[in-house]
C-alpha positions in Angstrom: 0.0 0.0 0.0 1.0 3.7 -0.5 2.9 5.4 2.0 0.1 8.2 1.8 -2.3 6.0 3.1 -1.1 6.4 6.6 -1.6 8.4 9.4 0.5 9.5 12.6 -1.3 9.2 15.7 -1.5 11.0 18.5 0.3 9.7 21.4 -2.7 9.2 23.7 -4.1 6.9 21.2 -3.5 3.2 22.0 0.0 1.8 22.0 1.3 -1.6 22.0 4.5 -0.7 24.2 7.3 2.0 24.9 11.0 1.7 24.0 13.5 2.3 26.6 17.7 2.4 26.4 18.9 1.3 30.2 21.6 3.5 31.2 25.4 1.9 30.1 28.7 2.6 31.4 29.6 4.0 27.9 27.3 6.5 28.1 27.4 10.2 30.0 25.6 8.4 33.1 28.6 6.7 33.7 29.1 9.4 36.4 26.2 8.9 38.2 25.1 5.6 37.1 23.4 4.7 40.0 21.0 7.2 40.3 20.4 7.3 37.0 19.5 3.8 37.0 16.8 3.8 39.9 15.1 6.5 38.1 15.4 4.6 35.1 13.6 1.2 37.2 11.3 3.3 38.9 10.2 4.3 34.9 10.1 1.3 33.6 8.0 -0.4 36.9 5.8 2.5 36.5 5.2 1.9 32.7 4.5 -2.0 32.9 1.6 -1.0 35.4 0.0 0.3 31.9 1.6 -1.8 28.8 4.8 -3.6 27.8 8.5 -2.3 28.0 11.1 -3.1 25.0 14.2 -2.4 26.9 17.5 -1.7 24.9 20.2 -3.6 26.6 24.1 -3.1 26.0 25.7 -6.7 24.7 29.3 -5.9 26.8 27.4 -5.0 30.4 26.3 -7.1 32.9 22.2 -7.6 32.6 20.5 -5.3 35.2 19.7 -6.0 38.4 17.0 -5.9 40.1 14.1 -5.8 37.2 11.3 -7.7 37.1 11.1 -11.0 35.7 7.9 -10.9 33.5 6.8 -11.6 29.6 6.0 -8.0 28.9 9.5 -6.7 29.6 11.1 -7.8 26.6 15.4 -7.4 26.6 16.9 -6.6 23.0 20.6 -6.9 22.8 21.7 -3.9 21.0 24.6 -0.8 21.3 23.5 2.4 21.0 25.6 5.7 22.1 23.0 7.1 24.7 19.7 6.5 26.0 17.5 9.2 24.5 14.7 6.3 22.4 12.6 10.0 21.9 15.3 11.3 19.1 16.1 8.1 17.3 13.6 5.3 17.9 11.2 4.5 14.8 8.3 7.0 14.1 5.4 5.1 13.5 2.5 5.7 11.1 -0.4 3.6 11.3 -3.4 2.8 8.5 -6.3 0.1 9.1 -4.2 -3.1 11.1 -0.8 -1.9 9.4 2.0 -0.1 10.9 4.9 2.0 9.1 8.3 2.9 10.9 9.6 5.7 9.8 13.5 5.7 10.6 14.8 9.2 10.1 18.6 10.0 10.2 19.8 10.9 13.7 22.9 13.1 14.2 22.9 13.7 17.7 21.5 16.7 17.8 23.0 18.3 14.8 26.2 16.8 15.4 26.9 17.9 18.8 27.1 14.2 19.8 28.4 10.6 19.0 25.5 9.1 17.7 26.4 6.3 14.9 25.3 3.7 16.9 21.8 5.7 17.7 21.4 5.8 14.4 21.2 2.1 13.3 18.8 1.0 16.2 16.1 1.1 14.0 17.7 -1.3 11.6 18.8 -4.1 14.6 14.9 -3.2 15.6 13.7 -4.2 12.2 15.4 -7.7 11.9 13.9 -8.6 15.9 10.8 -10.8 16.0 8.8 -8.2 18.1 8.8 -5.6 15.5 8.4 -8.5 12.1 4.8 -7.3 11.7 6.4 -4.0 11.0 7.5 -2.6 7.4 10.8 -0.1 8.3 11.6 3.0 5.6 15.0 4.7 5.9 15.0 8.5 5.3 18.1 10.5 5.1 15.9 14.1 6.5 17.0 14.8 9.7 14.0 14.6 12.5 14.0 13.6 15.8 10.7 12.3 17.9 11.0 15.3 19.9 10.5 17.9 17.3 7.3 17.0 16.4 3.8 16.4 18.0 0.4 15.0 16.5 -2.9 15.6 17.3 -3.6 12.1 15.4 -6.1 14.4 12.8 -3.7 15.8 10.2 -2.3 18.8 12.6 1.7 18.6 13.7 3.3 20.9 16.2 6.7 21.7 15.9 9.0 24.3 16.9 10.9 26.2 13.5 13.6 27.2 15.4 15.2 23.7 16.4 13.9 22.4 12.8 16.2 25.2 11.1 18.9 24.3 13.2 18.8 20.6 11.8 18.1 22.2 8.0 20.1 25.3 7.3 20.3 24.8 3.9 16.4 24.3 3.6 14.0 27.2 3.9 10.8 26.8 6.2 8.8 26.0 2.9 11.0 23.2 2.0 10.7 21.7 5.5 7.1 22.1 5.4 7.0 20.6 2.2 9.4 17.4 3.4 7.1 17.4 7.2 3.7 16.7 4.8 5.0 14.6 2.4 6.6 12.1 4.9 4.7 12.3 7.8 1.3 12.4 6.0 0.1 15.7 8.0 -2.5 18.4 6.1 -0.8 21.4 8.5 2.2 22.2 10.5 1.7 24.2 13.2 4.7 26.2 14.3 6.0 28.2 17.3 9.2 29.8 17.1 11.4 30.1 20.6 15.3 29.3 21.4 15.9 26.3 23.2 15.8 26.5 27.5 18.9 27.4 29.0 20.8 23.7 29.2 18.8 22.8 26.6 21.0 20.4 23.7 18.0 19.7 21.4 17.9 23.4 19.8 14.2 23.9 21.1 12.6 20.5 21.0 8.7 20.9 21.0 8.8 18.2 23.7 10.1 21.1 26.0 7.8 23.9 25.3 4.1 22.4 24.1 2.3 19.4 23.6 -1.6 18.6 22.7 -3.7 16.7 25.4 -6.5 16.4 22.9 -7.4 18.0 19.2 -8.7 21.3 21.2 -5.6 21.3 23.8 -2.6 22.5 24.0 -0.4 22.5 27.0 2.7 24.8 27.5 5.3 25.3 29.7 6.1 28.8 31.2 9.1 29.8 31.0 12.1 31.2 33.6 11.4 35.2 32.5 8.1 36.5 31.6 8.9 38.2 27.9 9.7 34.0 26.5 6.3 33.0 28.4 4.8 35.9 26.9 6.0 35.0 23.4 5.1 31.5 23.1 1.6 32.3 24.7 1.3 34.6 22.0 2.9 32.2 19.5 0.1 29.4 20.3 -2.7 32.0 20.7 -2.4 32.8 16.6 -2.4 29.0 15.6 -6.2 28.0 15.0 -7.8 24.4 15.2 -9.7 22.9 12.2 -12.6 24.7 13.2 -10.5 28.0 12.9 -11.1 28.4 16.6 -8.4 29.3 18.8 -7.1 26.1 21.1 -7.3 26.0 24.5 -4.0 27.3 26.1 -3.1 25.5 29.8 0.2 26.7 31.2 2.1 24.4 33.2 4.6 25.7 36.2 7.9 26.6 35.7 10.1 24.5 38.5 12.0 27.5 39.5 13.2 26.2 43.2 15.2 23.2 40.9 18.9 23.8 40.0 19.8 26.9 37.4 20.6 26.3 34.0 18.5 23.0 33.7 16.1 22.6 30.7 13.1 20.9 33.2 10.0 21.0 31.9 6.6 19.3 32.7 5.4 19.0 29.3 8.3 16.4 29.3 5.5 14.5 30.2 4.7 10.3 28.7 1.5 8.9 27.6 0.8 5.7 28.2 -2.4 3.2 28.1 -4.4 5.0 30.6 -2.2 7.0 31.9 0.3 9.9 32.0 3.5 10.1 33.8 4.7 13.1 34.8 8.3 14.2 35.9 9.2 15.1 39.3 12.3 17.2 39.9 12.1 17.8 43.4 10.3 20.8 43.0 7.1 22.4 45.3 5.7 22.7 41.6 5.5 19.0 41.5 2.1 18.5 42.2 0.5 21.3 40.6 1.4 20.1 37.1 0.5 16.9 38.3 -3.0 18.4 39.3 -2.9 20.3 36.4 -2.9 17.3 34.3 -5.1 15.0 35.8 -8.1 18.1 35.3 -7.2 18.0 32.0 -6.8 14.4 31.3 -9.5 12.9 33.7 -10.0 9.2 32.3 -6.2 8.6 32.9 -4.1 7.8 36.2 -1.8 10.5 36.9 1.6 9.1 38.2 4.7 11.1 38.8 8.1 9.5 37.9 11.4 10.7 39.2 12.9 12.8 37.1 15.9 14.8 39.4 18.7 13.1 37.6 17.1 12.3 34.0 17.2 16.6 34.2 20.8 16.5 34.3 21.5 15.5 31.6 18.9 17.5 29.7 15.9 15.4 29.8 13.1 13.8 30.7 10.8 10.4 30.6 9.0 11.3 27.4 12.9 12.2 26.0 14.0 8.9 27.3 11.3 6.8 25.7 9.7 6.3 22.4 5.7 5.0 22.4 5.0 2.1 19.8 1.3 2.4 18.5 -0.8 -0.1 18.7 -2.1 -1.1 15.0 -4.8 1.5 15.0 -7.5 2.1 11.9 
C-alpha cells in the first residue's frame, strides 16, 4: 500500500508498548550511574503497570539488576551511544491493522554528539521478532521524535527554530514541504522560541508544548516572563480545524530546581491509561500533576522521578519512544 495512506497518531491513542535504552557505562551516566538507573527502574516499573516495555540492553554490560522478571519486559541486545529512544527510535505511522516505521537519520542533535550507533537502532529493531509485523523506511531528513507532536487528525506541532537548526540549507517552505510529504500531516503548526537554557536539542517541541487532545494544548512557562509571553502569544495565533483558537493551559515553571536545567513538565509520557509526569524535586510538583489529571481525567496520573534524567537534559517522554498499537 502507499505510504500516503497512513496516518501519525496521536500519542494518547493506543499503544502496543514504549521503547526504553537502560543507562550503560559507555554513556554520560557513567558518572552517576546509579542514580540514573533507579530513576530509570522506577520508569520502567511505572510503565508495565500500563503496557509492555522493550528495553535496549548493551551486549558488553552485565544484565540489570533488580528488574522484574515478566513476559512483557522484553530485553533486546543492541549498542546504541545514549539513552534518548525519543530522538532516534522508529516513528510510526499507522493505516487500518498496518503499521509504518519511519527511521529518520539521527545526528545527535545536529552533530553535537556521538550518535552512529543511535542511528542504526532502527535497523537491529527491524530484523527482531517483536517488530516483524512492522515494514521499516530509511529516510536521510534529519528529525528527531521530539520535534514534532500530532494531534492524530492531520495537525503537527513543531517548533521552527530547532527544525532550522537541523536544516540550514532548507528554507521553512522546504521543510514544510518534506514534514507533509513524509509524515502524511494536512498542516504544521509552528512556534518559534530558542531552546531553554541547558537545553541540547535546539528547542525540541517536547520542552515547550504538547496537545492533550485536538482542542488542547499544554505549554510550559518559561524562567522570564517576555519568553512566556512570546510562546503564549505564539500558540494563541495558531487555529484548530474549526479556525477556533485552542485552549492554552500553562504548566509551572520548577523554579526552586537547579539553574541552568532545561526541566519541563510538558516532558510528560502517555501511556495506556495514563500519563506520567516528571518530578524534579520541585514544590511545583504537584501542581502540574494536578494540572494534568483536570485536564486528562480518564487517565491515572503518576509522577516519575525525574531529578537526575534533568541533568542530563531530559526527561521520561525524551527517554522513551511509544510504539502504537495497529490502529484504523
Amino acid at each position: 500500500m502507499s505510504h500516503t495512506d497512513y496516518r501519525l497518531p496521536a500519542e494518547w491513542e493506543t499503544q502496543s508498548a514504549t521503547l526504553l535504552a537502560w543507562p550503560s557505562q559507555a554513556t554520560d551516566w557513567r558518572e552517576n550511574l546509579e542514580a540514573i538507573r533507579d530513576e530509570y527502574r522506577e520508569l520502567i516499573g511505572n510503565i508495565l503497570a500500563f503496557q509492555p516495555v522493550v528495553l535496549l540492553l548493551p551486549p558488553d554490560e552485565p544484565a540489570p539488576r533488580d528488574l522484574p522478571e515478566r513476559p512483557d519486559l522484553h530485553r533486546l541486545s543492541v549498542r546504541y551511544n545514549d539513552t534518548w529512544c525519543r530522538d532516534y527510535g522508529p516513528v510510526v505511522l499507522v493505516f487500518s491493522g498496518y503499521r509504518l516505521a519511519l527511521d529518520f537519520h539521527f545526528d545527535g542533535w545536529g552533530g553535537k554528539y556521538p550518535a552512529s550507533l543511535d542511528n542504526r537502532v532502527n535497523a537491529h529493531l527491524s530484523r527482531h521478532d517483536l517488530f516483524d509485523r512492522m515494514q521499516f523506511r530509511q529516510y536521510l531528513f534529519e528529525l528527531e521524535g521530539g520535534a514534532i507532536e500530532s494531534d492524530g487528525r492531520g495537525r503537527l506541532l513543531v517548533n521552527w527554530h530547532c527544525l532550522r537548526a537541523r536544516h540550514p540549507h532548507l528554507s521553512d517552505r522546504e521543510i514544510d514541504f518534506e514534514l507533509h510529504n513524509l509524515l502524511n500531516v494536512d498542516q504544521v503548526l509552528g512556534v518559534d522560541l530558542e531552546p531553554m537554557e541547558g537545553d541540547d536539542t535546539d528547542g525540541h517541541i517536547d520542552t515547550l508544548a504538547r496537545f492533550t487532545d485536538h482542542d488542547t494544548i499544554v505549554f510550559q512557562t518559561q524562567r522570564d516572563d517576555e519568553r512566556t509571553g512570546r510562546i503564549r502569544g505564539q500558540l494563541e495565533a495558531l487555529r484548530t480545524r474549526d479556525a477556533t483558537g485552542y485552549r492554552l493551559v500553562a504548566l509551572p515553571f520548577p523554579d526552586d530546581i537547579r539553574p541552568g536545567l532545561p526541566a519541563s513538565y510538558a516532558n510528560f509520557l502517555f501511556v495506556n491509561d495514563g500519563c506520567l509526569v516528571p518530578a524534579y524535586g520541585s514544590r511545583h510538583d504537584e501542581t502540574a500533576c494536578d494540572i494534568l489529571a483536570e485536564l486528562l481525567p480518564d487517565r491515572r496520573i503518576v509522577q516519575v522521578p525525574a531529578a537526575t534524567m534533568i541533568t542530563q537534559s531530559g526527561g521520561p517522554h525524551c527517554a522513551s519512544m511509544h510504539i502504537p498499537a495497529a490502529l484504523g
